[in-house]
Structures are given as structure tokens and as C-alpha cells.
C-alpha positions as CSV (number, residue, x, y, z in Angstrom):
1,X,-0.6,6.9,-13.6
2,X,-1.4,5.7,-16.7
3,X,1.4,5.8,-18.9
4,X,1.9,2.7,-21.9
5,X,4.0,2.2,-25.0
6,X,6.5,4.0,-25.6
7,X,6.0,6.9,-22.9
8,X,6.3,4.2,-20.5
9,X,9.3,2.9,-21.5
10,X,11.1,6.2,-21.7
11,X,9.4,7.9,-18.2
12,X,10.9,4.2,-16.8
13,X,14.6,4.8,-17.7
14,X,14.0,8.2,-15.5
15,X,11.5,7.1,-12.7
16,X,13.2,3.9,-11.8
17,X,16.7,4.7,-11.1
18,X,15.1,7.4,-9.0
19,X,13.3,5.2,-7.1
20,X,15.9,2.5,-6.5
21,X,18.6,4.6,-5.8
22,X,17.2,8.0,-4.0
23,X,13.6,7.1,-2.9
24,X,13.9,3.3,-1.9
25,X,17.2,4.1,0.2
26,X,16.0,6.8,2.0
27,X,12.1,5.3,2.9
28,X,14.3,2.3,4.0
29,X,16.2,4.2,6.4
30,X,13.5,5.9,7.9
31,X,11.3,2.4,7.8
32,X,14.3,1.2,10.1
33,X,14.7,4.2,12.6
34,X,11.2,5.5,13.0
35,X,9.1,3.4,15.5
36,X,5.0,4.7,14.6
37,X,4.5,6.9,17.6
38,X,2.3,5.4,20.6
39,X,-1.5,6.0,19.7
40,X,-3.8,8.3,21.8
41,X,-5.7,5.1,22.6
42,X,-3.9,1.8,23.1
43,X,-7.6,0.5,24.4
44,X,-9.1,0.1,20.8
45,X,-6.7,1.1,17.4
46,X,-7.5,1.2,14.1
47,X,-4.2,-0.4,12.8
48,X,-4.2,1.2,9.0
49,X,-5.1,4.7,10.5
50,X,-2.5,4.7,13.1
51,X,0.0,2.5,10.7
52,X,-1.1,4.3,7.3
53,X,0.1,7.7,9.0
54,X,3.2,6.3,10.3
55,X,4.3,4.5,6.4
56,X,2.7,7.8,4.9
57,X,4.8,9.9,6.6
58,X,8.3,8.0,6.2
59,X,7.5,8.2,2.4
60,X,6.5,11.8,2.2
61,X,9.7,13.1,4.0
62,X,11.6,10.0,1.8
63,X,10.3,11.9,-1.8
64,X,10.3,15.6,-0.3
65,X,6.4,16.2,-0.4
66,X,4.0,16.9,2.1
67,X,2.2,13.9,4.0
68,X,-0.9,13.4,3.7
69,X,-4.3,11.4,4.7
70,X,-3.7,7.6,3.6
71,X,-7.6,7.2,4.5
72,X,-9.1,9.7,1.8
73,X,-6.6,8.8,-0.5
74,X,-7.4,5.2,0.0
75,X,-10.7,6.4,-1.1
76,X,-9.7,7.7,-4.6
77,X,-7.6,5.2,-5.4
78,X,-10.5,2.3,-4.9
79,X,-12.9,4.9,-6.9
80,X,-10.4,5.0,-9.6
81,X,-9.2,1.3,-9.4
82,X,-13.2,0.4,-9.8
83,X,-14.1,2.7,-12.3
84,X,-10.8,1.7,-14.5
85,X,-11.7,-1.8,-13.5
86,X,-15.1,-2.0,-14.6
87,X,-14.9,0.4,-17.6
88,X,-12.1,-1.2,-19.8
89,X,-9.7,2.5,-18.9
90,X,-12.9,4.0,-21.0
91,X,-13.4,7.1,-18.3
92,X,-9.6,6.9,-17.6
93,X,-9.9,10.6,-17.5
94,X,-12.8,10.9,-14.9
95,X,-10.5,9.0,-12.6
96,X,-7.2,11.6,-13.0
97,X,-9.9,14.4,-12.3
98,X,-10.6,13.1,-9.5
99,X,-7.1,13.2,-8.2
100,X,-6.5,16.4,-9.8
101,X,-8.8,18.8,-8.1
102,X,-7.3,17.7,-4.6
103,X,-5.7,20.0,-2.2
104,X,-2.8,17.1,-2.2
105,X,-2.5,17.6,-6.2
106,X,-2.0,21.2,-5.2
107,X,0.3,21.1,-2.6
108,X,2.5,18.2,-5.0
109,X,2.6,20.7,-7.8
110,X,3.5,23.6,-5.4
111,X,6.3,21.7,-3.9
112,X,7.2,20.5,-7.4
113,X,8.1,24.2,-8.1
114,X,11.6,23.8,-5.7
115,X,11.9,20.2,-5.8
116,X,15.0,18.9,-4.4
117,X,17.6,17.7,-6.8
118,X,16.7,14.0,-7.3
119,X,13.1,14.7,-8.1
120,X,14.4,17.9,-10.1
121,X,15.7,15.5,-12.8
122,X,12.5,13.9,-13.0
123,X,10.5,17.1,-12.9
124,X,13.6,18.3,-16.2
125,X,12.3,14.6,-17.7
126,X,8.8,14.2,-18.1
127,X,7.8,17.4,-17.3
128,X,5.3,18.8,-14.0
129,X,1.9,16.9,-15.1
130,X,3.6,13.7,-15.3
131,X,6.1,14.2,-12.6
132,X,3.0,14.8,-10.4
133,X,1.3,11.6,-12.0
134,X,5.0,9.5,-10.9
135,X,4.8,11.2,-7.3
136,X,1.6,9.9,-7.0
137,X,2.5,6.0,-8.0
138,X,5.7,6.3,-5.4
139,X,3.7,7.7,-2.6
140,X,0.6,5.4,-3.1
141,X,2.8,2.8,-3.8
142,X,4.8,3.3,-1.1
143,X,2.0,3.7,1.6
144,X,-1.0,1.8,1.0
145,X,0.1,-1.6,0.0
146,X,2.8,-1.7,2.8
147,X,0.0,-0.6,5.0
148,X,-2.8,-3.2,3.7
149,X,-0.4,-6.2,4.1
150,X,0.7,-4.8,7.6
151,X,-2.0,-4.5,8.7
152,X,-3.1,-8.1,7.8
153,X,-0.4,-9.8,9.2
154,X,-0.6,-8.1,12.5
155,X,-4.3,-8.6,12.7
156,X,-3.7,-12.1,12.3
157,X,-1.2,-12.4,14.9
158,X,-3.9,-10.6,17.1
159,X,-5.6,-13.1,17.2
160,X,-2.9,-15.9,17.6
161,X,-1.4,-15.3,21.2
162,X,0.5,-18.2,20.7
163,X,2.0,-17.6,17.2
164,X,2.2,-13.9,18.1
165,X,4.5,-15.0,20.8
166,X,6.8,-17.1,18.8
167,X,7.0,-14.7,15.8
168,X,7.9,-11.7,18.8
169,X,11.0,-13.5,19.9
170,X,12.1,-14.3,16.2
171,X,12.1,-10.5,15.5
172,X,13.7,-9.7,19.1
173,X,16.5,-11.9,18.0
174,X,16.8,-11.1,14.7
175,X,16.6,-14.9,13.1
176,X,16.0,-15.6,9.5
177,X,12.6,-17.0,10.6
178,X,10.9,-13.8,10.9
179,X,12.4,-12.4,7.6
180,X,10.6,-15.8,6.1
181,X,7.6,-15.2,7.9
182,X,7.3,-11.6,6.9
183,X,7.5,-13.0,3.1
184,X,5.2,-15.7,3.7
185,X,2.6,-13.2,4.6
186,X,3.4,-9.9,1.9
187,X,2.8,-13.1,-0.4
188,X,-0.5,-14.3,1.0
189,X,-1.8,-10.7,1.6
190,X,-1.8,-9.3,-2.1
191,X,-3.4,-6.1,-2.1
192,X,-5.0,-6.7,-5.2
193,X,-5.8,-10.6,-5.8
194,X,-5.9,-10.6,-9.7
195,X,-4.1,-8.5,-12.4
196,X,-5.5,-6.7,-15.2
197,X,-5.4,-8.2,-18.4
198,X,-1.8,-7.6,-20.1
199,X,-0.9,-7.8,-23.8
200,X,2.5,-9.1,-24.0
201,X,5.0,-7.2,-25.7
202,X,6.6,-10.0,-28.0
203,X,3.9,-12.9,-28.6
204,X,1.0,-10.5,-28.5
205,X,-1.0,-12.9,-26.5
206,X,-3.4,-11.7,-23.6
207,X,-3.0,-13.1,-20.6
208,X,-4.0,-11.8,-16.9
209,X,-1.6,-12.6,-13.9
210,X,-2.6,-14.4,-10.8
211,X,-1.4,-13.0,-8.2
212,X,-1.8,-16.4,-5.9
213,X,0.0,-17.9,-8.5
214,X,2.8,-15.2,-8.3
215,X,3.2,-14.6,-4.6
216,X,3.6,-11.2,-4.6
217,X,2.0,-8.0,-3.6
218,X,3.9,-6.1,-6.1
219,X,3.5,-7.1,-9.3
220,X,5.4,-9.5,-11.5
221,X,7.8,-8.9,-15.0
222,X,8.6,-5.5,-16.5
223,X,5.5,-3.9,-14.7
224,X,6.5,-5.1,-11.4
225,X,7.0,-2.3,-8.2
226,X,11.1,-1.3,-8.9
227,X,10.6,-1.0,-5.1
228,X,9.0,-4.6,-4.3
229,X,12.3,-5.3,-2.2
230,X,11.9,-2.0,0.0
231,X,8.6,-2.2,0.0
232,X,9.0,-5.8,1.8
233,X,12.0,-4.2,4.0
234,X,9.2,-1.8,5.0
235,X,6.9,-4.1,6.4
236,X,9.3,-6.0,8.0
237,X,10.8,-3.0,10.0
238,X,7.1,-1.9,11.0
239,X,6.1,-4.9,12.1
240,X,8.9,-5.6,13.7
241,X,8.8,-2.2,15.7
242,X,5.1,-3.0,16.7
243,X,5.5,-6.6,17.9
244,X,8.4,-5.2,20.0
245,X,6.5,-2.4,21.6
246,X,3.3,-3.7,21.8
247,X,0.9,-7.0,22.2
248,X,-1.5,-7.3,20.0
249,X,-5.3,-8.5,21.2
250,X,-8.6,-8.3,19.5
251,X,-11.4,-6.0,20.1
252,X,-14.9,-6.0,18.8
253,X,-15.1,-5.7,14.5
254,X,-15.4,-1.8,14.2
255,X,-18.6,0.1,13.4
256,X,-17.1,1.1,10.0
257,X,-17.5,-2.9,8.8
258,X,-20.6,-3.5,10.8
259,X,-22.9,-2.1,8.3
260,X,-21.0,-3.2,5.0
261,X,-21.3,-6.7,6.5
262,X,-25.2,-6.5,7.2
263,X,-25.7,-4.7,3.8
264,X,-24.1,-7.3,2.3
265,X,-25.7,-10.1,4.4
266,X,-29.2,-8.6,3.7
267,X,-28.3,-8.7,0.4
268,X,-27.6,-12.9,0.8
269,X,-23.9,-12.1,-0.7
270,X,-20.7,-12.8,1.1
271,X,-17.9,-10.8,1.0
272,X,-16.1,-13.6,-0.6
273,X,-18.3,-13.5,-3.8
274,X,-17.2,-10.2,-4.5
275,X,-13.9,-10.4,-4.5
276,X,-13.4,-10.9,-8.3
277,X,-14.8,-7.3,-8.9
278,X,-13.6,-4.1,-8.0
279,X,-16.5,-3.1,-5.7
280,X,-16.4,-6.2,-4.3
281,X,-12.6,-6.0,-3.3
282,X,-13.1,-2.7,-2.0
283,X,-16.5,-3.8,0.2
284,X,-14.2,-7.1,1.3
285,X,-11.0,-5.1,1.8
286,X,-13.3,-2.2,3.5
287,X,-14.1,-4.8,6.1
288,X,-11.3,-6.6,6.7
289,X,-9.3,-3.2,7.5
290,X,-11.3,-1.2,9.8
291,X,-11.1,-3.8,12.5
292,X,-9.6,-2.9,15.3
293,X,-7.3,-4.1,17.6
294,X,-5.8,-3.7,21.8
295,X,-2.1,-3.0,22.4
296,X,-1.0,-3.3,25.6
297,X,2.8,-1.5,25.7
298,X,5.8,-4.3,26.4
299,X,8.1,-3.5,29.2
């Protein structure tokens, strides 16, 4: 998780090809076959707890390790983003001891002991403790952005009957347009909305990448997501499955954002003005995520 230099470069000629040609294929496949099973409660849905489960799942059984909660992992990842973020990677460490005393961490390293062969090589590779780190990047990085920008796009077709309509019969006749539409939004829904400052290998120069300026959730140049183009497939195919099965109304903002939004409100800031910190994008992201939405099941 946070490998550089050269230890990055040799851990990518291993992790890479792995991903692109044994873990992509296979979360793909599943992405395409696997509808998310109908919620217990079509009334009032959280989308990224009943979606998060769904993508979490179809890239557990992809990799060969157990599932697990994409909620409290959501949590560790913001605590380590913000702390990274807001630290200059000084209590790096703190962060990784936070992941490594969970009962995931175990359960990884447990099923690490008889992985199956593709992640064998890997394990042969790098060894357990960074083989665990690599499983961690693939699964987060194969769950919670997916999920984030799902979730977004959905939520805004919620609240578009109209749209929602038009974009349905795109994906129920398979047209180009909905694969363009599906871009349109990965790209206007970057999980994170600013990169971290990057020395470049060559010039030397700092720079920081904007991710409005490259229109991606996944990252740009040699540390971009080797899985940006399943990742992509993978919203598409959820999406798809849900604007087939269901429609999509709006329901009252969930109590999770009600008291973020009146902290921040008493606090005369907007969840805007915090977006260009890490607590700020958590608070914003926080809030925009825990809404909730109606599905009413499609003939």
C-alpha cells in the first residue's frame, strides 16, 4: 500500500499482469453475470450498502479471499487517506496498523497460506506482508471506487425520471449511448477530486494531478489503476443490472447525513469548502453516500 522507487517498480512487473490477466477477467465475468440480489427493503435502500456488498463480493470470489464489510473498510481507508493526507506519509505506519490488527488482515493472511495459483506467484514474489498489502489495493480498489461512482450516477438518475427513463432503454438495447454515458459519469464522479503531489521520475519537477482535468476516477500515467478499463466495465454492468430491475425514486436524505450536515451548518461551513481536505472529502462524501433511495421492481 505504500510501496515507491524501486520496490514499486519490481512488485509492478508481478502485481500487474496478475491483475490484467487473472483478476480483471474474472471480476468482469462475474460483474456481467451476477445481478446484486433484491434488498430486504425496496421501500428505502442505502445504494453503497446494498451495492458495496454486491461489487465486494464479485471481487472477493474474483481474487480467492473472503468478502468482507465495504462499510468498515470504507472507514479505514478515509482514516488512513486523512491521516496520510494531512501528515506528509509522516505516521504512514499508524495507518498500516490500523489495517493490520483487523480480523480481515487475518483472514487475508490465513487464506494466503493455500492461495490458489495466480496469487501463489505473487505470494513466491514479494513475499506474505506485501502480498497482503497488494490484496488490499485490488480489493479496495476493486470495490469502493466502483461503488462510490455507482452509486452517484444512480442517485442522480433517482432523481431524473425523465433521464432515468431515457438512459433505461439505452441499456435495454444495448446502444453505444449508455456505454458514453457510463464514461461521462465514472469521469465526473472521481472518488478522490485531487491527486497527491507526484515527483516525476525524469524532470524531477512536482506537480499534483487534477483529476477534473484528467477525467478519470482511476488515476492517470504509470500510477494509474492497471484495471481502470474493468473497473469501468464494472460499473457499467451494475448499473446496467439495476436500471433494468428496478426504478429508481428518492427518499428522504438518511439520518447518517442529517447530523454531519447540521454540524457542519452550525459550524457556518459547507460541505463544499471542505472538499480540498481530507476530512472534508470524507464529511462531503459521507453525506452524499448515505442517501437513500426507493426501488420499485420492473416487470
Amino acid at each position: 500500500l505504500g510501496s515507491a522507487g524501486e520496490t514499486w517498480r519490481r512488485d509492478m512487473r508481478v502485481i500487474h499482469p496478475w491483475i490484467v490477466s487473472h483478476v480483471g477477467p474474472r471480476i468482469l465475468e462475474r460483474a456481467r453475470a451476477a445481478r446484486p440480489p433484491p434488498p430486504a427493503d425496496c421501500a428505502d435502500v442505502c445504494l453503497f450498502d446494498w451495492l458495496g456488498a454486491h461489487i465486494g463480493g464479485i471481487s472477493a470470489e474474483a481474487i480467492g479471499v473472503p468478502a468482507w464489510d465495504v462499510r468498515r473498510t470504507l472507514t479505514k481507508v478515509v482514516f488512513f487517506y486523512t491521516l496520510t493526507s494531512l501528515t506528509a506519509d509522516v505516521w504512514r505506519w499508524l495507518g498500516r496498523l490500523v489495517f493490520r490488527r483487523s480480523r480481515d488482515d487475518r483472514r487475508v493472511r490465513a487464506r494466503l497460506e493455500d492461495a490458489p495459483p495466480g496469487l501463489r506467484r505473487v505470494v513466491d514474489c514479494v513475499g506474505v506482508d506485501a502480498a497482503v498489502g497488494h490484496v488490499y489495493a485490488v480489493m479496495l480498489g476493486s470495490t469502493i471506487p466502483e461503488t462510490t461512482v455507482a452509486c452517484d450516477l444512480l442517485l442522480g438518475l433517482a432523481g431524473d425520471p425523465g433521464l432515468q427513463a431515457e438512459v433505461r432503454g439505452w441499456a435495454a438495447d444495448g446502444e453505444p449511448a449508455f456505454e458514453a454515458f457510463v464514461r461521462d459519469q465514472c469521469a465526473e464522479h472521481a472518488f478522490f477530486t485531487y491527486g497527491k503531489s507526484r515527483r516525476m521520475p525524469h524532470t524531477g519537477e512536482v506537480c499534483r494531478i487534477d483529476h477534473k482535468t484528467a477525467r478519470t476516477p482511476w488515476g492517470v500515467g504509470l500510477r494509474a489503476c492497471p484495471g481502470a478499463r474493468i473497473g469501468l466495465h464494472t460499473v457499467s454492468a451494475v448499473c446496467r443490472h439495476v436500471l433494468l430491475d428496478y426504478e429508481l425514486g428518492l427518499c428522504a436524505q438518511s439520518e447518517c447525513a442529517r447530523p454531519v450536515g447540521r454540524l457542519l451548518a452550525l459550524l457556518g461551513i459547507r460541505a463544499s469548502d471542505w472538499t480540498q481536505t481530507g476530512l472534508g472529502m470524507a464529511m462531503h462524501h459521507l453525506m452524499h453516500w448515505r442517501y437513500h433511495v426507493r426501488l420499485t421492481q420492473l416487470s
